[in-house]
N, C-alpha and C positions, 0 to 999 in steps of 0.2 A: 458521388462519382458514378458514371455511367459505366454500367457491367457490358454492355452492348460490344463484341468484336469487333475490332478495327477493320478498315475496309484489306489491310493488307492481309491480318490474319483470315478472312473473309477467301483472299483470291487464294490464299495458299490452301487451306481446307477445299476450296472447289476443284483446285488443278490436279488434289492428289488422284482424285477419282478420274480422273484424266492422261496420269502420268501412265510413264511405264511398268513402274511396279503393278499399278491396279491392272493395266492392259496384263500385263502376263497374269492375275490373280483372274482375268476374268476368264482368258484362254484357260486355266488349272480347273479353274471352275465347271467349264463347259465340258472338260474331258472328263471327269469325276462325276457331272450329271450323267452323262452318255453312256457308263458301265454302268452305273448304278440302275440307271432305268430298263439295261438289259440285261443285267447278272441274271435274271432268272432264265434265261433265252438256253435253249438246247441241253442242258442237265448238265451233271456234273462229267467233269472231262477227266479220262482214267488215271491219269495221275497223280490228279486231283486228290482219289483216295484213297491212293496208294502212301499221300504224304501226311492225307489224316492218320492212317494206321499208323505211319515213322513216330506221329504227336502222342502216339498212344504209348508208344516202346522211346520213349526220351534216351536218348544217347549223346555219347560225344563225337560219334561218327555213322555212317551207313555204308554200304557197300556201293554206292551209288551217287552219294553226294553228301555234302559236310552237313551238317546238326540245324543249321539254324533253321530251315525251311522246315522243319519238323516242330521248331518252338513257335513258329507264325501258327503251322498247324492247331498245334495247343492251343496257342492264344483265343485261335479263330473260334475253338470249341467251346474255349470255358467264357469267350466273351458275347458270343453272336450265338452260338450254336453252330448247328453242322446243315444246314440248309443249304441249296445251291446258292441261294442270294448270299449269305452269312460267308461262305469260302470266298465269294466273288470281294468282300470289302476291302481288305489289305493289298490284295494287286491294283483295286479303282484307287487308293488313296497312295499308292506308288504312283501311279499314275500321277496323280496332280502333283506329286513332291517333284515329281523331275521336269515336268514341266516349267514348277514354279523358279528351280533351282536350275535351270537353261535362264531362267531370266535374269536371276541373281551374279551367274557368270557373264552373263551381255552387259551386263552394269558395273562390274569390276575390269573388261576391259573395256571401259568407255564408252560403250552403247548408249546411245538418250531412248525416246520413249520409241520411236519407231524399231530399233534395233530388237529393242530388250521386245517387242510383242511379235515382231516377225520370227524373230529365233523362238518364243514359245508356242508361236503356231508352226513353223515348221516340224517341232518335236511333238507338237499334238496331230499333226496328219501324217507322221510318220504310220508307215502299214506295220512295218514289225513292233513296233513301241504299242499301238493300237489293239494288236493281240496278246500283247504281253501283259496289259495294266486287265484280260477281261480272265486271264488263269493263273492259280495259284501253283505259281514254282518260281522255282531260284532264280528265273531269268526278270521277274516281276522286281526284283530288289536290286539284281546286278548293275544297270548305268547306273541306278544313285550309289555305289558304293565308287563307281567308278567315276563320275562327276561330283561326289563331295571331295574327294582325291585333287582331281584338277580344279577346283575353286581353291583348297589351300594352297596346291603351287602359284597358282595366280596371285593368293595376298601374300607369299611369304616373294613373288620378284618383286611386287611392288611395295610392301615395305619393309624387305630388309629381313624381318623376325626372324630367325631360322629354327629359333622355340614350336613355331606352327607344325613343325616335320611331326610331333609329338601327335599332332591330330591328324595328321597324316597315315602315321603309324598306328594309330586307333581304330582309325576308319580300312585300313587297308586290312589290318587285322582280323575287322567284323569281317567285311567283306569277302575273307580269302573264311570264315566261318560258313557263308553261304553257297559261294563257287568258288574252285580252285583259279578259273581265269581269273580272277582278282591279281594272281602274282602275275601274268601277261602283260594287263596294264603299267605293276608296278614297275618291271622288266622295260618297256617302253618311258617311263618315267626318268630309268635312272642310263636309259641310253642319252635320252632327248640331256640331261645334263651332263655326261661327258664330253658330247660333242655342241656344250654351248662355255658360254664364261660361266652358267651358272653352277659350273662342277665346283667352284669354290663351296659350295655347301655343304661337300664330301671332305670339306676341312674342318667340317662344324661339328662337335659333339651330338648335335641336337639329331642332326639326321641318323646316326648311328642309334642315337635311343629308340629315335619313331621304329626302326625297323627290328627293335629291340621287345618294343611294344608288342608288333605286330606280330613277330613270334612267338612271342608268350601269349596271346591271344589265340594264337595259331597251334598250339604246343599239344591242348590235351585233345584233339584230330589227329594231330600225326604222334602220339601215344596209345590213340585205339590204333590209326592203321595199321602203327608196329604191332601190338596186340594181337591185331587178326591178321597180318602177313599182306598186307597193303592190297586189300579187296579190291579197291577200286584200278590200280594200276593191272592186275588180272582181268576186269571185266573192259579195258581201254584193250587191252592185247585179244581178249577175244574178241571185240566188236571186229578191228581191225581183221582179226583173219576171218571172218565170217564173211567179210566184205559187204557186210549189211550199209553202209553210207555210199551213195553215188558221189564221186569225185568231181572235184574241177580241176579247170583248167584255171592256169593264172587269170585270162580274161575271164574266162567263164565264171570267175567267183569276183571281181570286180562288177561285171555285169549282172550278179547276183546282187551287189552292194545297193547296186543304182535302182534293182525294181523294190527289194526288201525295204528300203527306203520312203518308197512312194517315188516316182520317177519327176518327179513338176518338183523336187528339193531338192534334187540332181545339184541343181546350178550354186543354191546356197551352201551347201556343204563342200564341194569344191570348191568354190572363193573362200569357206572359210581352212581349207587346207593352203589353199595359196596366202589367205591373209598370215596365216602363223609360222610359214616357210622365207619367203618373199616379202612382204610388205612391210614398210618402213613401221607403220604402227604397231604392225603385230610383233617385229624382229625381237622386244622382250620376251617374248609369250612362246623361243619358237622352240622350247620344250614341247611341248604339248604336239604342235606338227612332227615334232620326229618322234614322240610317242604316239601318234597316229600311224606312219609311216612303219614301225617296229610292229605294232600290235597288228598290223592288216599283211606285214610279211610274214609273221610267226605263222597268222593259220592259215593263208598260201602255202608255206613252205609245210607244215603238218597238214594238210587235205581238211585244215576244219570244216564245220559246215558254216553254212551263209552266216549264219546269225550271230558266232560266235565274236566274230568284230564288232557287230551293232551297238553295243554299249559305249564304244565311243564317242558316237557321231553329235551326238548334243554338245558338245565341247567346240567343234564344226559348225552348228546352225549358229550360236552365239559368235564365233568369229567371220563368218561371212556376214549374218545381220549387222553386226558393227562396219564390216567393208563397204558394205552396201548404203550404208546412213551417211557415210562420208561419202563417197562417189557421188550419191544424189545429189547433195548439199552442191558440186559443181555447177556455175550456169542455169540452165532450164531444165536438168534434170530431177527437178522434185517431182516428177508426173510415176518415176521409179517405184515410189513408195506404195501410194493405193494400188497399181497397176500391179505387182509381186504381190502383195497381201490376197488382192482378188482371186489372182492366177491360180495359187498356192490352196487358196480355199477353194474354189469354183471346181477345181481341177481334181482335187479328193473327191468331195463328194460322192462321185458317180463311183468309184471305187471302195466306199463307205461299207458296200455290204461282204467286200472280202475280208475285212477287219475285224467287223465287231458284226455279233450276230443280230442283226436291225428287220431281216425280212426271214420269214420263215422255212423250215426245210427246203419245200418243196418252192417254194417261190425262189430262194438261194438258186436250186438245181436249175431253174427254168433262166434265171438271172446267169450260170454261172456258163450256160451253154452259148450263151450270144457274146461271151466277154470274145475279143480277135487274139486271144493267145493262152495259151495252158500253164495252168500255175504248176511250177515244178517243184516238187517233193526234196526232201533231204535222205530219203531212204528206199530203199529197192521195195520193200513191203509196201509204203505208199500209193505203191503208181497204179494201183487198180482200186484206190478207194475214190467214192464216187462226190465226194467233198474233200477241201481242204485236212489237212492231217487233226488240227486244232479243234475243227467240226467234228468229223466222221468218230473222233475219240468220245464224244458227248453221247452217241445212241447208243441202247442196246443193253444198257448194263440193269433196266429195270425189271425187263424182261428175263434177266437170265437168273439174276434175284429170285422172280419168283419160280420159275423153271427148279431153281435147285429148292427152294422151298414145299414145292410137291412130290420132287422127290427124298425131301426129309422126313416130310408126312410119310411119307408110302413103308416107311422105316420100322417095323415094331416097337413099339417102346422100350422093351426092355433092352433094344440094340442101340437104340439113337444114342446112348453118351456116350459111347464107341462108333458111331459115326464119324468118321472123319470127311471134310467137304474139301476135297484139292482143285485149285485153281492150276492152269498152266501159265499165270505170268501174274504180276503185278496187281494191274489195274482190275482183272478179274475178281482177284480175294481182294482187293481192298475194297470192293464194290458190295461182298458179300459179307467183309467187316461192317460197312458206313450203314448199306441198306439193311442189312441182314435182319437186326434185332428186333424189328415190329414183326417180322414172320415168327420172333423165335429159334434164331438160325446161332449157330456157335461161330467161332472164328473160326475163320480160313485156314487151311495151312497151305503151303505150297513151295518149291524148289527155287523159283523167281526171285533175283536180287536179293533184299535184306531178308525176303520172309523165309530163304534156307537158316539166314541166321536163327532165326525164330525159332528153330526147329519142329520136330511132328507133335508137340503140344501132347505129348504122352496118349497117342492114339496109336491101337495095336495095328490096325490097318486093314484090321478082320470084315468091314465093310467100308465103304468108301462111296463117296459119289465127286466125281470126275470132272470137272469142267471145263472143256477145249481138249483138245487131241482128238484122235481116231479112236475106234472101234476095234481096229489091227491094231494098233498100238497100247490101247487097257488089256487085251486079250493075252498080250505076251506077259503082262502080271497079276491079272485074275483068272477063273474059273468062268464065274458066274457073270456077266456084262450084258446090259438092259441099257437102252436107248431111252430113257424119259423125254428129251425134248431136242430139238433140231430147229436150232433159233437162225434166222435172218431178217435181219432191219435193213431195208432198203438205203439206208442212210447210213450207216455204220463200215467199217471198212471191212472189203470181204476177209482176210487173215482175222480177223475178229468175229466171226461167225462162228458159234458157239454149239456143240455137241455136251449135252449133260448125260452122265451115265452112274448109272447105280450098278456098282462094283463090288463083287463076294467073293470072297473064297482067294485068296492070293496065293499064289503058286509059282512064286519068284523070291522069294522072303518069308521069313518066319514073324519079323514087324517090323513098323514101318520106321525104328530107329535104327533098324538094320538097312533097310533099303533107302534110307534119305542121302546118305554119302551118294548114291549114284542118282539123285534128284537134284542134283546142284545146277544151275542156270543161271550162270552170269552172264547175261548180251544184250 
């Protein structure tokens, strides 16, 4: 008997590489080459490692945001190491997960092969998705907990299961482990079912457990927040009165939707809001449109910032790419197809290097001066750095590294283990956590988010070296106050221009566990 493939099994193996699955596996693929090839680009971004230090202090909460982004942290360490490439790999392989799983929801509602690769190129030229798969934070995981969510609603209308709420509740769970807008979405989920027939689900045991799941997944978070007097809803009330975030307007944050977006997906994301409201095909699916519709009024109506809705719109590009495959299909309109794919790529492109960091500092600046409109910031502090918020975070922190590592040297020995090195925020001491230890340098301490939790790491305070604030400002709690270095990167944002001081003699406190209560800095 001839072992030789039939010619049928022959066409099916050739078309797979042809279908839609592969198309969306190649688009996954190409977004996953494109961080990978630039993770090394610009250093690491200050957050960056601030959430390696969270990886190092493993908790079940932070003052600042839930646990899990601190176990990626870990992961990242004990798997890859701590290199900027090695931080950069888990948000490039988010990357391609959401990609790939945009294509998985075009295929569950009906998308053939055109659908399913438009809707994953539309999510791969998305600009905010684009800076999100090249830095490591919470926002790098959030659509896939928020689009594995809406793939189960889609297979539990179409077949009935209502068991599926269970993965639901799983996923919604992890999810609300990484960010709290996790419950936004689910909030929008369970509007989009009362006001459809599919509230009958809400007679099902099943959905009571999912959400049953999700709390107890959820449980020992809000056991530490009880714990420590719910840190994070204190550092939301101080943001807000500080008035550090610029506001929108209703349009004005719509109009923030459209460029965050990439503006040439405009049109697909909007057919696929009309497809899930509106259109006869979508009318099963129009959950999800009215959890669109909820989740983009919540943070209208709370002043969120632009991005905060972003994790939806994948859900969008799949239901318009499906609108769109059927419309063509009418008459002489298949000329639709290539002509939107082209548009859609031709059309990023040129916009490429506000994404992802592809051309260099100084070519960025010389690139970023001819663009015909100014990229606008999320925060008052931003508006005079001289790059994007995502960039300007990347310079400056190697330099100050070594700035405070001469003035540790400068330290007598016998004083350096009572050296204490205080940062004024975050990304500073975590800079001098990540970089620190080839100098020889101890950990950070400082008043900034979690690391007040930290506390003064049993430092008397009897010498200090300083990093960021004023001169008039160490003066009113030392004696003795020395200027070591006076950093500025042209490329770094000017609020992050750095003053290191070597600090004796305090004359405000007896030590520095006495004076750390009034070092608190939640904002």
């Amino acid at each position: 008997m001839s072992t030789a493939p039939s010619s049928y099994q022959q066409v099916k193996e050739e078309s797979w590489f042809a279908g839609g699955p592969a198309i969306v596996w190649y688009v996954a693929a190409s977004v996953l080459a494109l961080h990978l090839l630039t993770a090394n680009r610009y250093g690491y971004f200050g957050d960056e490692m601030y959430f390696m230090a969270c990886g190092e202090h493993l908790a079940w909460g932070y003052v600042d945001q839930p646990p899990l982004i601190a176990v990626f942290a870990w992961l990242t360490r004990h798997l890859f190491g701590t290199s900027v490439f090695a931080i950069h790999v888990f948000p490039a392989l988010a990357g391609f997960a959401l990609v790939w799983l945009t294509g998985r929801i075009t295929r569950e509602l009906g998308g053939g092969r055109f659908a399913q690769g438009l809707a994953a190129l539309t999510t791969a030229c998305a600009g905010v998705y684009l800076i999100g798969y090249h830095i490591l934070t919470m926002y790098a995981f959030e659509p896939l907990f928020w689009m594995g969510c809406a793939y189960v609603v889609i297979r539990i209308i179409k077949t009935g299961n209502q068991k599926l709420w269970l993965w639901f509740g799983l996923l919604a769970g992890v999810g609300l482990e990484n960010k709290y807008s996790m419950a936004v979405f689910g909030l929008g989920v369970v509007v989009g079912l009362l006001l459809t027939k599919e509230r009958k689900a809400l007679a099902s045991k099943w959905i009571w457990l999912g959400g049953l799941i999700a709390f107890l997944i959820f449980l020992p978070n809000l056991i530490w927040s009880i714990q420590n007097h719910f840190p994070f809803l204190e550092l939301m009330r101080n943001i807000r009165a500080s008035g550090r975030n610029l506001p929108f307007t209703p349009w004005g944050y719509i109009r923030a939707q459209i460029f965050m977006m990439t503006p040439v997906t405009f049109p697909v994301w909007l057919l696929g809001a009309l497809y899930f409201l509106f259109w006869k095909d979508g009318k099963p699916f129009r959950v999800l449109g009215l959890a669109f519709i909820t989740v983009l009024t919540f943070f209208i109506a709370l002043h969120g910032k632009d991005y905060y809705a972003s994790p939806v719109y994948p859900m969008l590009f799949a239901g318009g790419a499906t609108a769109l495959e059927r419309f063509s299909a009418r008459g002489r309109m298949g000329w639709i197809k290539p002509v939107t794919a082209a548009v859609i790529l031709l059309a990023t492109l040129p916009f490429l290097p506000l994404f992802v960091p592809v051309l260099s500092p100084q070519a960025f600046l010389r690139y970023q001066a001819k663009l015909p409109f100014k990229i606008q910031p999320d925060e008052k502090s931003m508006l005079q750095e001289p790059m994007p918020h995502y960039y300007s975070g990347c310079f400056g922190w190697g330099e100050m590294v070594q700035a405070v590592a001469k003035a540790y040297a400068s330290v007598p020995p016998e004083d350096r283990a009572d050296t204490a090195i205080y940062a004024d925020n975050f990304a500073g001491a975590g800079a001098i956590d990540l970089l620190g230890p080839k100098y020889g340098l101890p950990k950070a301490v400082s008043g900034h988010q979690n690391y007040w939790l930290w506390g003064p790491r049993n430092y008397t305070g009897r010498t200090m070296i300083v990093v960021g604030g004023t001169v008039e400002g160490a003066r009113q709690w030392f004696r003795d106050v020395a200027v070591v270095a006076d950093l500025h990167n042209p490329y770094a944002a000017p609020w992050a221009t750095k003053l290191v001081l070597l600090c004796r003699g305090p004359k405000s406190f007896h030590s520095l566990a006495e004076a750390w209560p009034r070092l608190k800095n939640w904002d």
